[in-house]
C-alpha positions as CSV (number, residue, x, y, z in Angstrom):
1,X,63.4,-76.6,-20.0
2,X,63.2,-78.6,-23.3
3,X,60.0,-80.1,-21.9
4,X,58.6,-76.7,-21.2
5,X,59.9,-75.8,-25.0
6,X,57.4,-78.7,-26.2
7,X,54.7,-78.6,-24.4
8,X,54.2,-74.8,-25.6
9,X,53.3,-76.3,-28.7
10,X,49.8,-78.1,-28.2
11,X,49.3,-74.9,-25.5
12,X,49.6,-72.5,-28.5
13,X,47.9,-74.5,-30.6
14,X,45.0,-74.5,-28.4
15,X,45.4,-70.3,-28.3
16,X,45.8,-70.1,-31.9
17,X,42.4,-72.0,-32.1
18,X,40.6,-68.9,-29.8
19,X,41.7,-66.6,-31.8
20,X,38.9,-63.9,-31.7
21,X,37.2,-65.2,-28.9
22,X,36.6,-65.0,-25.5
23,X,39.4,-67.8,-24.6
24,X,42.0,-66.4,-26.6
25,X,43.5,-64.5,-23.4
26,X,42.9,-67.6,-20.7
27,X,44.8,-70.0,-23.3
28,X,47.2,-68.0,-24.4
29,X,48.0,-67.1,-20.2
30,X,48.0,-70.8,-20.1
31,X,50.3,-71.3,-23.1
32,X,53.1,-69.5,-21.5
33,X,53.0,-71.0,-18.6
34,X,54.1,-73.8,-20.1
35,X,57.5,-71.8,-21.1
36,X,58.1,-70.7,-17.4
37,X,55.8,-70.8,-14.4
38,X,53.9,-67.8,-12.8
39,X,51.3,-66.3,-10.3
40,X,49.1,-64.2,-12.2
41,X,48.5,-62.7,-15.5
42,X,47.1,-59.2,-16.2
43,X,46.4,-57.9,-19.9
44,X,45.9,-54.0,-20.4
45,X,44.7,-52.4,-23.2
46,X,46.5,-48.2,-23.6
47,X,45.7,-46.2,-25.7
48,X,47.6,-42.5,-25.0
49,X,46.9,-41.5,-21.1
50,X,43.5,-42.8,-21.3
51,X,42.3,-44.9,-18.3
52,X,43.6,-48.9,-19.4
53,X,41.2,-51.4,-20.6
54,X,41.4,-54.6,-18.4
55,X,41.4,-57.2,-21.7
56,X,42.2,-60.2,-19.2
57,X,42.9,-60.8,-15.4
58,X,42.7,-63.8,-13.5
59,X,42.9,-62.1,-10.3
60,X,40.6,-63.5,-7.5
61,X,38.4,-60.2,-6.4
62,X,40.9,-59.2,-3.6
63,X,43.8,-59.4,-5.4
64,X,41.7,-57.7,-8.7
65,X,41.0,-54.7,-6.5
66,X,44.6,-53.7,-6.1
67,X,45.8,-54.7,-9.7
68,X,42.8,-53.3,-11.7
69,X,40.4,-51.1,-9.7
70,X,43.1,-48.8,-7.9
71,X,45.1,-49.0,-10.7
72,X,42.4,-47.7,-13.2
73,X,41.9,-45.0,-10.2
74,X,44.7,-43.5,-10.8
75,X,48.2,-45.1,-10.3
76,X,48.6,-46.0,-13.6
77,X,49.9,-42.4,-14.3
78,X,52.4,-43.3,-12.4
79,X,53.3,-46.9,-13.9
80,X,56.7,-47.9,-16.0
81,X,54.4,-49.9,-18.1
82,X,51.9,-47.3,-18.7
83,X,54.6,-44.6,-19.7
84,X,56.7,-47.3,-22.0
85,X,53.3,-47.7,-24.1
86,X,53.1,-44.1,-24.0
87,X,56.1,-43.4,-25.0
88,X,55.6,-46.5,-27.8
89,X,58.1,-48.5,-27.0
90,X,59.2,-51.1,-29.6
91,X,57.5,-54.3,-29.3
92,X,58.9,-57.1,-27.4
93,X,59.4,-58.5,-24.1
94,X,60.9,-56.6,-20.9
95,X,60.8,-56.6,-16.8
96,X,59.9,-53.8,-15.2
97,X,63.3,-53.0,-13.9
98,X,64.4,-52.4,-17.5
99,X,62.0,-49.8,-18.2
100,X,61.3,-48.3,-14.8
101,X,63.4,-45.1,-13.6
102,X,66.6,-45.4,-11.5
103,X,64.7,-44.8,-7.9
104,X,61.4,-46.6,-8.9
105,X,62.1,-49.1,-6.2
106,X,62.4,-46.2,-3.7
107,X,59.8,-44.1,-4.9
108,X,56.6,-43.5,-2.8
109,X,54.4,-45.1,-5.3
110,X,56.6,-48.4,-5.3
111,X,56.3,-48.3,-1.6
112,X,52.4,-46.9,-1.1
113,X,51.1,-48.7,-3.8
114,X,53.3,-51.3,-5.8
115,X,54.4,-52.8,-2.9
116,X,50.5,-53.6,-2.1
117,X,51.0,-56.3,-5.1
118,X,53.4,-58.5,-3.0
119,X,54.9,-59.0,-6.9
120,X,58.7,-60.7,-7.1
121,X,58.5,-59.7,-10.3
122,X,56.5,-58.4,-13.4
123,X,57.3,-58.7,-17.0
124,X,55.4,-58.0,-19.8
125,X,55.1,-58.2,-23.7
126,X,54.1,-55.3,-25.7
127,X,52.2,-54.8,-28.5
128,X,51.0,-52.3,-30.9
129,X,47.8,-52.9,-32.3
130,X,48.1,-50.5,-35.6
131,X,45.1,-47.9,-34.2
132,X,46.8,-45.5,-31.5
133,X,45.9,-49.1,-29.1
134,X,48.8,-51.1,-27.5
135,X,48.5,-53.9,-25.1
136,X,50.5,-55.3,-22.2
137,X,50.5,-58.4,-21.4
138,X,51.7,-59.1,-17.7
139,X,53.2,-62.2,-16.4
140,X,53.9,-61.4,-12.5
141,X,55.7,-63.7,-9.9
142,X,54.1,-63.4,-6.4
143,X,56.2,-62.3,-3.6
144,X,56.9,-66.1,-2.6
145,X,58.5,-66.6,-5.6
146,X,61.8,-66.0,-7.4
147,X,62.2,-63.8,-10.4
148,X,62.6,-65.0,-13.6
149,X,65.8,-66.6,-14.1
150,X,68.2,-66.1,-17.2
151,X,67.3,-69.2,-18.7
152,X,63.2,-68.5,-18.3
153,X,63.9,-64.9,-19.9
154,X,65.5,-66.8,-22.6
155,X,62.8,-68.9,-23.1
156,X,59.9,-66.3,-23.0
157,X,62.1,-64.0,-25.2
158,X,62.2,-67.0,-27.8
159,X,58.5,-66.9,-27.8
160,X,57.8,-63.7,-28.1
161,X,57.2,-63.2,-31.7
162,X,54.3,-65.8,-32.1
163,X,52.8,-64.5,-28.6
164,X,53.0,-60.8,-30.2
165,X,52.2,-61.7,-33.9
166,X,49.1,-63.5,-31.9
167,X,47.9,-60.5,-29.7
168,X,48.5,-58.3,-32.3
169,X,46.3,-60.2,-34.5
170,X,43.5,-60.7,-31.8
171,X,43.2,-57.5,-30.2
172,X,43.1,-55.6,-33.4
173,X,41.1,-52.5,-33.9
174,X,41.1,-52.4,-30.3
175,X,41.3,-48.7,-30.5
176,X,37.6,-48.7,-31.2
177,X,37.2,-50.1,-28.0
178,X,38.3,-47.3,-26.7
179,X,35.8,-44.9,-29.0
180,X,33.0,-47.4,-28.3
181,X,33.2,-46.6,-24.0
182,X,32.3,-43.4,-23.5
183,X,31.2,-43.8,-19.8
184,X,35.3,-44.4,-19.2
185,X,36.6,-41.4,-21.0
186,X,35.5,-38.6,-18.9
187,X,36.7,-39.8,-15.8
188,X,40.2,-40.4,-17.8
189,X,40.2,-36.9,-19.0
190,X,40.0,-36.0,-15.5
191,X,42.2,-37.7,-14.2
192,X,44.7,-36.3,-16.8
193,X,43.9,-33.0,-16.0
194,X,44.6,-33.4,-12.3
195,X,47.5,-34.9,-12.6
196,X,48.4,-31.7,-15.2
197,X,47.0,-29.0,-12.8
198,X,48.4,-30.7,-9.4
199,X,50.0,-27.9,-8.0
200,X,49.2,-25.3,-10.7
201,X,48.3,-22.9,-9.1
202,X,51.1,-22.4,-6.1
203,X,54.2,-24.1,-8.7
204,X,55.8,-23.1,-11.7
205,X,56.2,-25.1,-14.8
206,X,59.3,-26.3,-14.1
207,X,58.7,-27.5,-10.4
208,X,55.9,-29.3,-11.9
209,X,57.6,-31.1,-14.2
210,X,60.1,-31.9,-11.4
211,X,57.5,-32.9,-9.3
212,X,55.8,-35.8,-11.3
213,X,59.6,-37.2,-12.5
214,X,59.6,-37.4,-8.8
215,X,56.3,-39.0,-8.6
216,X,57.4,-41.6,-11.4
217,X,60.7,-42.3,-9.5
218,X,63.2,-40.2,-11.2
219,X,66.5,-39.3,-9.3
220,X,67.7,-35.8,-8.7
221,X,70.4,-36.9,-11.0
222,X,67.6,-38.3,-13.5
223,X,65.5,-35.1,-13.5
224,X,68.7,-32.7,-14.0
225,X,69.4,-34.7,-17.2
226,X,66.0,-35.0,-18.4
227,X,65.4,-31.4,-18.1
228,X,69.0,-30.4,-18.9
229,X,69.9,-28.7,-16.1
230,X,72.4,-28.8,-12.7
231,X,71.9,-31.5,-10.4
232,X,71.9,-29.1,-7.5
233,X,69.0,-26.8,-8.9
234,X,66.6,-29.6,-9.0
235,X,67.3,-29.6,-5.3
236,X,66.5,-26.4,-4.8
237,X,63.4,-26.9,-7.1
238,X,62.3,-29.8,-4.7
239,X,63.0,-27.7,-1.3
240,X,60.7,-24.9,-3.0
241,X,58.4,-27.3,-3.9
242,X,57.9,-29.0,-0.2
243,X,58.0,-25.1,0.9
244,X,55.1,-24.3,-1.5
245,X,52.8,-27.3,-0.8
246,X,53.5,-27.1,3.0
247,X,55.1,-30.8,3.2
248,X,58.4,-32.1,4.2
249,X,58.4,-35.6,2.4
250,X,57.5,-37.4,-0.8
251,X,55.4,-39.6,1.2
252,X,53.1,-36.3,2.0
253,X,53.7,-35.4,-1.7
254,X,52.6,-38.7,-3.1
255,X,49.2,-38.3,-0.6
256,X,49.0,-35.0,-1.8
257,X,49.3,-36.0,-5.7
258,X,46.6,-39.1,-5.0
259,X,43.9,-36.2,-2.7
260,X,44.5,-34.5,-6.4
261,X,43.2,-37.6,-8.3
262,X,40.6,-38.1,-6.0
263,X,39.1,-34.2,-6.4
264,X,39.6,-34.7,-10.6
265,X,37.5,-37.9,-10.4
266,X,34.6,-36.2,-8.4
């Protein structure tokens, strides 16, 4: 690990020299994996529930397809790393499982669509970029792989300051990036506004709001004491809820929820 420690050093330098350019992202990817190996690295741009920027990938076109195009479909609404920035949360370094909800890994979307990813495991550093923007940048394990150990968290969390005082200093004003692609923010806005009206019409305001903590992969437990209230009436708000929409299963309400996107985008 102490050879990983100083062969950072030339890597960063190398990044440090991009700075504002085009190469930034590559040697900067390349700089940490010199501080512990990985698969692939994917850098998203947020800005409030606006569709992501895709800053940096090095996806091969298959793998880019699931990652980034499906993802910018519509599944991001759904991400723990897309609510964290949301919800602006402090800079630094974290794995998934710290910031997603308690039955993430048993949620339809980790099964329907995460899953797709074949990921071990995904961390990622966040940033703000001092304009409304923050960025994520993803270091992901491939299924083949073992997650990050102790002493590679360690290491990364040790770096994290010069990686984020970095970004931060490349990808700022990012926010006019944002302002500057029009073509992106209409099919955002709808996308927002489906995944605000799914169900409007046949649920109430509070078995909306229990459906998408349900989407996000929030327990029944979870939900009751995010919304303040008994465990056992957010069970009856889900039975009404399946009894409204005509399903009997999150995987039909997680189709249901992505038919939803689909209509918004067209």
């Amino acid at each position: 690990m102490l050879k990983r420690t100083l062969d950072w050093h030339p890597a960063l330098a190398d990044a440090i020299r991009e700075l504002d350019g085009p190469r930034f992202a590559p040697a900067l990817a390349h700089a940490l994996r010199e501080v512990a190996p990985f698969d692939y690295t994917v850098i998203f741009g947020y800005r409030g529930e606006e569709r992501p920027l895709d800053l940096y990938d090095d996806f091969g076109p298959e793998k880019r397809d699931i990652f980034v195009t499906v993802y910018q479909a519509g599944p991001y609404l759904l991400d723990p790393f897309f609510h964290a920035s949301r919800n602006q949360v402090a800079p630094g370094l974290y794995r998934m499982r710290q910031l997603a909800p308690d039955r993430f890994y048993q949620s339809e979307y980790y099964r329907s669509y995460y899953k797709q990813t074949g990921l071990a495991e995904e961390v990622g550093f966040f940033l703000a970029t001092g304009d409304g923007a923050r960025v994520v940048i993803s270091l992901m394990r491939a299924g083949h792989s073992q997650a990050f150990s102790a002493r590679e968290m360690a290491s990364l969390h040790a770096v994290a300051p010069v990686v984020i005082a970095a970004a931060e200093r490349n990808w700022r004003g990012l926010g006019q990036r944002f302002d500057s692609a029009p073509e992106t923010l209409p099919a955002g806005a709808a996308l927002r506004e489906a995944f605000a009206a799914f169900g409007r019409h046949r649920l109430t305001q509070r078995e909306s709001e229990v459906v998408a903590m349900v989407l996000r992969g929030h327990s029944s437990d979870a939900i009751a004491a995010a919304l303040k209230i008994a465990p056992g009436t957010v069970k009856i708000h889900r039975k009404n809820i399946y009894a409204k929409l005509g399903i009997g299963s999150q995987a039909e309400l997680f189709s249901m929820f992505l038919a939803s996107l689909s209509d918004g985008r067209a």
